[in-house]
C-alpha positions in Angstrom: -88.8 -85.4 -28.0 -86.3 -87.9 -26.7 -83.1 -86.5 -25.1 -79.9 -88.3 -24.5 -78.9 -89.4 -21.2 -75.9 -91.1 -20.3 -74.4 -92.1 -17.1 -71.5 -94.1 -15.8 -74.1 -96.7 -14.5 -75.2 -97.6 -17.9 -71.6 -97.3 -19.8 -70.4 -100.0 -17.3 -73.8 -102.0 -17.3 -73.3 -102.7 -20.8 -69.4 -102.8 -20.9 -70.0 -106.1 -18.6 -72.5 -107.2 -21.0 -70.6 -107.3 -24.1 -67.2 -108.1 -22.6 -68.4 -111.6 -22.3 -66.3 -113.5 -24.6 -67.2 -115.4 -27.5 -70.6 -113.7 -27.0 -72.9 -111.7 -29.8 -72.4 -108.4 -28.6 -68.6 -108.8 -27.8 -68.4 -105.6 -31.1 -70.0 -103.3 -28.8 -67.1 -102.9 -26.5 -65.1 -101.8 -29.4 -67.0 -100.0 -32.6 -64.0 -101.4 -34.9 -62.5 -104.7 -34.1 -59.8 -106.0 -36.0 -59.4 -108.8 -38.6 -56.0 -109.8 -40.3 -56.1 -109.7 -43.7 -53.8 -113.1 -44.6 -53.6 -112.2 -48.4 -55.0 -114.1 -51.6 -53.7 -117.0 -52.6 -55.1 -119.6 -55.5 -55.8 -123.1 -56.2 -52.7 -125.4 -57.5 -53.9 -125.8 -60.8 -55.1 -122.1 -61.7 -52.7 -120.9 -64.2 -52.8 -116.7 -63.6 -50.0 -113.9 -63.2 -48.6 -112.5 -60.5 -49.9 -108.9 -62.3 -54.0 -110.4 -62.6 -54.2 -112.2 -59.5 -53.0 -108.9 -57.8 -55.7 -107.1 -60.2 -58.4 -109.6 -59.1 -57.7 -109.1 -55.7 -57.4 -105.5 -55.4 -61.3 -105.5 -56.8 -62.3 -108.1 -54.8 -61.6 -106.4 -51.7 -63.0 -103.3 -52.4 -66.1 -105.3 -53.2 -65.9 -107.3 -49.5 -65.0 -104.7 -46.9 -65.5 -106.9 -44.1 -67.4 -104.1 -42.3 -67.6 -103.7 -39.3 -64.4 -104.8 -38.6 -61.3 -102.5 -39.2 -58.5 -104.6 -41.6 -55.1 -105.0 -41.1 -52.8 -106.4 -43.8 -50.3 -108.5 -42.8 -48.6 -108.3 -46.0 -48.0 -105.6 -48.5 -47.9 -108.1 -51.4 -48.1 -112.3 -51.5 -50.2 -114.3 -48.9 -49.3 -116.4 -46.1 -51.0 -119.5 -44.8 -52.4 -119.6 -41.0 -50.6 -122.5 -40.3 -47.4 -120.8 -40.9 -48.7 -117.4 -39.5 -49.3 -119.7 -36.2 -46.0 -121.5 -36.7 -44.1 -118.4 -36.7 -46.3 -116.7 -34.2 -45.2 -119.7 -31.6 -41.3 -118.6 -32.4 -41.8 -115.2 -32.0 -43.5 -115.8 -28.3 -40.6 -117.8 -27.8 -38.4 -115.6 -28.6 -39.5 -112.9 -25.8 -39.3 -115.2 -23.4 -35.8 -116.0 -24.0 -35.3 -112.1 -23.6 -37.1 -112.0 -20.8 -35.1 -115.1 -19.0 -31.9 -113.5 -20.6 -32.3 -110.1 -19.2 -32.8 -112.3 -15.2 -30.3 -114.6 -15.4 -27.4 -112.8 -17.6 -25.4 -109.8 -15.4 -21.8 -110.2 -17.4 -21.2 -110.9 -20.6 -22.7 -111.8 -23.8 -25.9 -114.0 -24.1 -25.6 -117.4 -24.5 -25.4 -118.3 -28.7 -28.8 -119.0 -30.0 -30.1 -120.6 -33.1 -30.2 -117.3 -35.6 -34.1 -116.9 -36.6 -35.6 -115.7 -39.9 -37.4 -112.4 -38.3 -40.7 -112.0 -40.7 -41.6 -108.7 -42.3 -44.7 -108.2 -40.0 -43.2 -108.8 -36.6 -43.6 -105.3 -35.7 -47.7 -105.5 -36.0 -46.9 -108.4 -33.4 -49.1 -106.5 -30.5 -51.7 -105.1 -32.7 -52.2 -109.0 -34.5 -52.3 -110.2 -30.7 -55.0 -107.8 -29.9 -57.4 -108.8 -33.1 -59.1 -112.8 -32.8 -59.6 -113.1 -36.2 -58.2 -113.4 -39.9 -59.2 -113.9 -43.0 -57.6 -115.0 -46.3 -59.1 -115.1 -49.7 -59.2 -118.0 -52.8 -59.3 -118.0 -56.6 -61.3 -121.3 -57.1 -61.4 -120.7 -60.8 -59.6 -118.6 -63.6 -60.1 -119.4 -67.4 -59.7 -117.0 -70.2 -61.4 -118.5 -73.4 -60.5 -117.2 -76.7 -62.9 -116.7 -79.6 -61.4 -117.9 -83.5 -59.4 -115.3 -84.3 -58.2 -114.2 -81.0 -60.3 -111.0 -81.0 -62.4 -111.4 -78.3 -61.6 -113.1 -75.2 -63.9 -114.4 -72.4 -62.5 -114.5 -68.5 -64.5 -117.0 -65.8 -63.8 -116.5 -62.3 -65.0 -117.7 -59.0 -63.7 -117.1 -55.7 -63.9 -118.1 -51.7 -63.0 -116.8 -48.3 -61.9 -118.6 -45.2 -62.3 -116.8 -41.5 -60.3 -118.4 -38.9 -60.9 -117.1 -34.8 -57.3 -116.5 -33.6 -56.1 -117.6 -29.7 -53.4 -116.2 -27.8 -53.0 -118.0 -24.4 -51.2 -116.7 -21.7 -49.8 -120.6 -21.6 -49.0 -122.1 -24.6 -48.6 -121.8 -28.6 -51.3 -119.7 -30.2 -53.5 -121.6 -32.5 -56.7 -121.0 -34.2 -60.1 -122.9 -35.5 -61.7 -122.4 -39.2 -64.8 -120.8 -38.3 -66.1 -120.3 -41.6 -64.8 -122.5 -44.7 -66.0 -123.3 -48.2 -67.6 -119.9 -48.6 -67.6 -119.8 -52.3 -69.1 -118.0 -55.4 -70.2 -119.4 -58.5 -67.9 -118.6 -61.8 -68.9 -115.0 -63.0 -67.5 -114.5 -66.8 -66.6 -111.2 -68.5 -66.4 -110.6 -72.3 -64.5 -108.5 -74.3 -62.5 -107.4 -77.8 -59.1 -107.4 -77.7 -56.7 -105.6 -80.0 -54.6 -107.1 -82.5 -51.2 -105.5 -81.0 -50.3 -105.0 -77.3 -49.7 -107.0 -74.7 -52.3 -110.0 -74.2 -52.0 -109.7 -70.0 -52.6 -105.9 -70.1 -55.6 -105.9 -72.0 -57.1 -108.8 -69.7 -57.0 -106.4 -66.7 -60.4 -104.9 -67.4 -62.0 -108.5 -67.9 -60.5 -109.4 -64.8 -61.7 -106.7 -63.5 -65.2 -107.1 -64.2 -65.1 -110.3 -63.2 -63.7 -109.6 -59.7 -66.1 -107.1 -59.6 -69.2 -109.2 -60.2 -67.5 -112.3 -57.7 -67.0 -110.1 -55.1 -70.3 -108.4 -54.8 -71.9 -111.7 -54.4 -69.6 -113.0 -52.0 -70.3 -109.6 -50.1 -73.9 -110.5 -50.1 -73.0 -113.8 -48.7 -71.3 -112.7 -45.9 -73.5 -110.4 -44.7 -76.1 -113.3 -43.8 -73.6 -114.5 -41.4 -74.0 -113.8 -37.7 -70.4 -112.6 -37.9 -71.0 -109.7 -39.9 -74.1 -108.3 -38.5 -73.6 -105.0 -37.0 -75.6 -103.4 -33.9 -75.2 -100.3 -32.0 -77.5 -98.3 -29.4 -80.3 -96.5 -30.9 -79.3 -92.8 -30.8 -82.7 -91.4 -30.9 -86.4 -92.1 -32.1 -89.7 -92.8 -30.9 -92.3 -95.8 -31.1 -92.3 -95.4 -35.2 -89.0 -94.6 -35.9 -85.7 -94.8 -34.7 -82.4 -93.4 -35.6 -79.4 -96.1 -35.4 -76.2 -95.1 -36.2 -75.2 -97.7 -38.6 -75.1 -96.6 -42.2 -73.2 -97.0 -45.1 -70.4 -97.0 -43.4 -71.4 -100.5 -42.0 -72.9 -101.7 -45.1 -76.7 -101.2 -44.1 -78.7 -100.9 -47.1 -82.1 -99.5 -47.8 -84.7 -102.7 -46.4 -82.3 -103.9 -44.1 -84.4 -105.4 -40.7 -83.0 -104.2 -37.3 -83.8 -106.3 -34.3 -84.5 -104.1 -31.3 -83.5 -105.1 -27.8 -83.7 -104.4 -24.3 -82.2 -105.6 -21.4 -85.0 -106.8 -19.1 -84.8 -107.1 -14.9 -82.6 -110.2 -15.3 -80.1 -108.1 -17.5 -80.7 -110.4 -20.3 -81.1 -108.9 -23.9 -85.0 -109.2 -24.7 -86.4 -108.2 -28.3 -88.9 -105.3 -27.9 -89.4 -104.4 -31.7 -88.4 -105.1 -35.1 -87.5 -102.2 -37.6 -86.5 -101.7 -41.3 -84.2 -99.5 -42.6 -85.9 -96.3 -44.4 -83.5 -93.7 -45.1 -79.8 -94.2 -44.8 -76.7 -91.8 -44.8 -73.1 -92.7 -44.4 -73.3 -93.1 -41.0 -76.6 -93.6 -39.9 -80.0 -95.1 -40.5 -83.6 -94.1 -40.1 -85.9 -97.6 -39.7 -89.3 -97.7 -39.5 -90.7 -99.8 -36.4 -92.9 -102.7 -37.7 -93.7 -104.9 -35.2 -93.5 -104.3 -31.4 -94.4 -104.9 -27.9 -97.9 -103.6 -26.8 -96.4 -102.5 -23.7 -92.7 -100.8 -25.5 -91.8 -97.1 -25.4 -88.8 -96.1 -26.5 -86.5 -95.0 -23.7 -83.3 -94.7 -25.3 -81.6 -97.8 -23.3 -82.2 -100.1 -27.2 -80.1 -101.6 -28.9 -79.9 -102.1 -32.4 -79.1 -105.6 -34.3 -78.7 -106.2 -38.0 -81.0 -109.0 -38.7 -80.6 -112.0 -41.2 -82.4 -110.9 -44.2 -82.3 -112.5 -47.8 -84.8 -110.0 -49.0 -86.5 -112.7 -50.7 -90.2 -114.2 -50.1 -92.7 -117.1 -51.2 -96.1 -116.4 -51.1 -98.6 -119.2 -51.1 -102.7 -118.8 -52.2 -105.6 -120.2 -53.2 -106.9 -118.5 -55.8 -110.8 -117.9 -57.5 -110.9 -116.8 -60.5 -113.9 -115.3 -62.3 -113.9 -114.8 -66.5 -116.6 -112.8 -68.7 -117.1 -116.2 -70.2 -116.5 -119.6 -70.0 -112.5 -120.6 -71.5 -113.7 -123.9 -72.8 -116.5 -122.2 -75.2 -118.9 -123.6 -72.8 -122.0 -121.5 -72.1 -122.1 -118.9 -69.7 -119.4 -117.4 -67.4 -116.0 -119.3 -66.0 -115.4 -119.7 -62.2 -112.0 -121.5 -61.7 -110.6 -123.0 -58.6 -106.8 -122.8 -57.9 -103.3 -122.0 -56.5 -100.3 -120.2 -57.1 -96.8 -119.4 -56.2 -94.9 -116.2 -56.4 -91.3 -115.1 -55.2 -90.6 -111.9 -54.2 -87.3 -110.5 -54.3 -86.5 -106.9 -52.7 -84.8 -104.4 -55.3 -84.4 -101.8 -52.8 -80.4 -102.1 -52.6 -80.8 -101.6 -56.5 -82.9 -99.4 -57.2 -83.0 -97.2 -53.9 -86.9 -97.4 -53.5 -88.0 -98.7 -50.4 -90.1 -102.0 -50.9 -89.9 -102.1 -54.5 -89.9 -106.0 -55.6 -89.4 -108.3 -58.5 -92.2 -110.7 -58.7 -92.1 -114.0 -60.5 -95.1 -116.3 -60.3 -96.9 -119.7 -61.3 -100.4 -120.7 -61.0 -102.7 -123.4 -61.9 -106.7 -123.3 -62.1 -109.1 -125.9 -63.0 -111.0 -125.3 -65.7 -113.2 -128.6 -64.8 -114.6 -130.7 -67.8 -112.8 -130.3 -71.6 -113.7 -131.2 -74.8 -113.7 -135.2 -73.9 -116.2 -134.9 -70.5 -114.2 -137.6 -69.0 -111.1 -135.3 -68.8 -110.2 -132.5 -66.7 -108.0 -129.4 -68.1 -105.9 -127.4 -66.1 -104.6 -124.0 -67.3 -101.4 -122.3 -65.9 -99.5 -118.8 -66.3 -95.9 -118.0 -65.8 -95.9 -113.9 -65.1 -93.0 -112.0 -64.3 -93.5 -107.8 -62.7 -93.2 -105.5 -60.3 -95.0 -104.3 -57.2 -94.5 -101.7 -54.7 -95.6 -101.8 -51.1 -96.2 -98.9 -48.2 -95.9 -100.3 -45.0 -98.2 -98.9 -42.1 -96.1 -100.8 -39.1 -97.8 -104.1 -39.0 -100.2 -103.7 -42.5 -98.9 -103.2 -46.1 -100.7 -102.3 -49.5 -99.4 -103.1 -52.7 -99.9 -102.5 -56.4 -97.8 -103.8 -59.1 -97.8 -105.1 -62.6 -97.2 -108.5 -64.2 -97.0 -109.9 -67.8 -96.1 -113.7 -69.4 -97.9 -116.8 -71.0 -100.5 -119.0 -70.4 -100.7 -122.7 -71.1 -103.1 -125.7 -71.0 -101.9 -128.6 -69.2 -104.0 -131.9 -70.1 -103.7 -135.7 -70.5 -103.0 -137.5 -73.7 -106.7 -139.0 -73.8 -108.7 -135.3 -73.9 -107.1 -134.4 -77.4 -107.8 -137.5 -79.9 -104.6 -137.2 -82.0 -100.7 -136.9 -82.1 -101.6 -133.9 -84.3 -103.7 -132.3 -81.9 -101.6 -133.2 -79.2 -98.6 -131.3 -80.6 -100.4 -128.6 -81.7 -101.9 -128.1 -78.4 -98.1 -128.2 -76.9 -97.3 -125.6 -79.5 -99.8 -122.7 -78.9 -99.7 -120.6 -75.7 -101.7 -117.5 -74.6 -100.1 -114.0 -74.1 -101.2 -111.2 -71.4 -100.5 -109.1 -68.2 -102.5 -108.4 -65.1 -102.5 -105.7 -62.4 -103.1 -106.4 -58.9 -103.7 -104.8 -55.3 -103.1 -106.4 -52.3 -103.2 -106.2 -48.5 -100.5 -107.4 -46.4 -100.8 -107.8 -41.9 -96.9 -109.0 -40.9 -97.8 -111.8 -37.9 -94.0 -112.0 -37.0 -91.0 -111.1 -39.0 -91.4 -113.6 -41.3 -94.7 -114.7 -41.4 -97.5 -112.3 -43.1 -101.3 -113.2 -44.1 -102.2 -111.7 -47.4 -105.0 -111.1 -49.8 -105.2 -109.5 -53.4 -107.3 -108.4 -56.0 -106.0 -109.3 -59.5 -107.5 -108.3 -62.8 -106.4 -109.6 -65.8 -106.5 -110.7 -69.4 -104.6 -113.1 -71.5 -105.3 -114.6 -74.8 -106.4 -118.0 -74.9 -104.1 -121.0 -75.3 -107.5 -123.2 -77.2 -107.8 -120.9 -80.0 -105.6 -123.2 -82.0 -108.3 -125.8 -81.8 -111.7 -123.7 -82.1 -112.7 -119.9 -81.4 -112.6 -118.9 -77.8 -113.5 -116.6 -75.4 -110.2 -114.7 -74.3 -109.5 -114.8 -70.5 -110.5 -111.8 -69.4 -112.2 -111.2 -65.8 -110.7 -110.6 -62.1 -109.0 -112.9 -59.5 -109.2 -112.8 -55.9 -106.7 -114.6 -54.2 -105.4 -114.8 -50.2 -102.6 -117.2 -48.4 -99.3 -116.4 -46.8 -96.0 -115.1 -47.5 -93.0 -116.3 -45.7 -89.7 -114.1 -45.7 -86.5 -115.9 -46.1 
């Protein structure tokens, strides 16, 4: 069981580490860093009260915490823009130094007359803005509210962005700032709903405003948390070579899948990766992740570090497939054996439906079914399935099962069916199944894996229009690779 140890060796050790500025571990000097919030402002042709903008924003940023950073508001209501934030900034640095000079130069009498200044509302977070390098504002892009004949039902469109600006205060100079992140938009989320014949129109848009905002700014929060910016880390608290205990939870916005990158400082004192972990089990302010991949010569010593890694939770396998029917799909005699490929996306549901490795799967293949009814002419036939599949992970190897269901369909040329007729008729008919499969999964790196899989299945078949068939019905064996995005 690994114990705890810490000295004033290592606390200073890694102090100098992440002190450095601009660098990727400048968070780990201080667990909450602080962003200014600059408020929510709106393009110039979005028509929108006062009352629903502030509605839209309130949801939006419970939607986008900006974890892990700790947020300040500037305002209590209204936005300002960082040019003027920086304008008025400069005067209010100018300002002490007058004082300052004032208080040196000035033994009797009154100061000398000055120009009398507009003192803003937030001048006494002055110190605490100084001590934060970064800000954020939000953007309504897009605000519509359609209304139905009859004005009972009313449909609101939004779409929203964010802008993140890194904030410098020289010891010399005017403070400025650069746009680090820009154009980070969502696409228009909508929200239906029936409105009531009396009452006020703007009141009873609050909950389709709301629904909206809510639906923008969870996908903006996804966005953001692919961004180097927002990736968390912290020391691993605890664990051993399988798993490790981080604590980064919920707090942080960690979610059930998440990947970890585990580091180690090597002789040089540079950060070196050691393992790669996902997250299994997660409470509010911690996380269990299961090790995956790792050094042949790593132990866990209790000197790692922890770093969210870039994860879309989204893959694209790529196989050759062989498949095997009871008999032959063209009514020829004996049994089918058709060459292929396919293509299938997996997208983690884990975050959704709190099962570890649980996946959507949508796929596409093609297999030749060789010679067709003209011998000249080859036939290829295709399915579109859409499932599910579950995997258990074994650190480097995986096993899966899931389910899938969808269409088949004939793909040909014009010259293997004689006439139009036929030729539309074929284009009309399709073939209707499911299959089950079983596969076998050994990760190379993080987002590289070799796979292979076992498919049964059995569809009905797409030629039956033209003369009785045998239905596909036999097994598939398949193997290729999967690349994690």
């Amino acid at each position: 069981m690994w114990k705890f140890k810490a000295t004033f060796l290592v606390v200073m050790t890694f102090a100098s580490l992440f002190a450095v500025p601009g660098s990727l571990f400048a968070r780990e000097q201080n667990p909450s860093p602080v962003m200014i919030y600059l408020g929510m402002g709106r393009e110039e042709n979005i028509e929108i009260s006062d009352f629903l903008l502030a509605t839209a924003e309130k949801q939006l940023r419970k939607d986008v915490q900006m974890r892990p950073y700790e947020v300040m508001d500037l305002l209590d209501s209204g936005s300002v823009e960082i040019d003027d934030l920086m304008s008025q900034l400069a005067l209010l640095q100018q300002d002490d130094k007058n004082k300052v000079q004032q208080k040196t130069s000035v033994i009797n009498g009154p100061p000398p007359n000055t120009i009398e200044k507009k003192i803003p509302v937030w001048a006494d977070k002055l110190q605490k803005i100084k001590a934060s390098n970064l800000a954020y504002s939000l953007h309504l892009t897009k605000y519509r509210v359609d209304m139905e004949p009859g004005g009972l039902k009313a449909t609101v469109s939004m779409a929203a962005g964010i802008e993140i600006y890194k904030l410098d205060f020289p010891e010399a100079g005017p403070p400025s700032y650069e746009l680090v992140i820009s154009a980070l938009k969502t696409v228009p989320a909508n929200a239906t709903g029936t409105l009531r014949e009396i009452g006020s129109l703007e009141q009873q848009l609050v909950p389709l405003v709301r629904k909206a905002s809510d639906k923008v700014g969870k996908h903006l929060a996804k966005r953001l948390r692919k961004l180097q910016l927002f990736q968390a880390q912290s020391t691993v608290k605890g664990g051993s070579e399988d798993m490790l205990v981080i604590p980064m939870g919920k707090n942080l916005g960690v979610e059930l899948d998440d990947a970890f990158n585990i580091m180690r400082k090597d002789e040089s004192g540079k950060l070196k990766q050691v393992a790669w972990a996902k997250a299994r089990k997660i409470t509010k302010d911690s996380s269990q992740a299961e090790v995956i991949l790792s050094d042949s010569d790593w132990s866990f010593s209790g000197d790692e570090i922890a770093i969210e890694d870039e994860n879309s939770g989204v893959g694209l396998q790529v196989s050759a497939i062989m498949e095997v029917t009871g008999g032959d799909l063209l009514d020829h005699a004996g049994a089918g054996v058709y060459p292929g490929g396919e293509l299938t996306l997996w997208t983690n549901l884990a975050s959704s439906v709190d099962i570890s490795e649980m996946y959507l799967l949508v796929s596409l293949d093609f297999m030749s079914l060789g010679r067709s009814i003209d011998p000249s002419v080859g036939v290829l036939l295709g399915h579109a399935t859409i499932g599910l599949a579950k995997k258990w992970t074994f650190h480097r190897l995986a096993l899966w099962a899931g389910l899938r269901a969808g269409f088949a369909y004939f793909l040909y040329s014009e010259s293997s069916l004689q006439t139009q007729q036929d030729q539309d008729a074929a284009a009309a008919h399709l073939g209707f199944g499911g299959d089950a499969l079983l596969g076998m999964e050994f990760r190379l790196i993080e987002n590289l894996s070799l796979f292979a899989q076992l498919t049964g299945r059995i569809f009905s078949n797409p030629i039956d229009w033209l003369k009785s068939s045998h239905m596909e019905t036999g097994g598939q064996a398949s193997a290729g690779l999967l690349v994690d995005f």
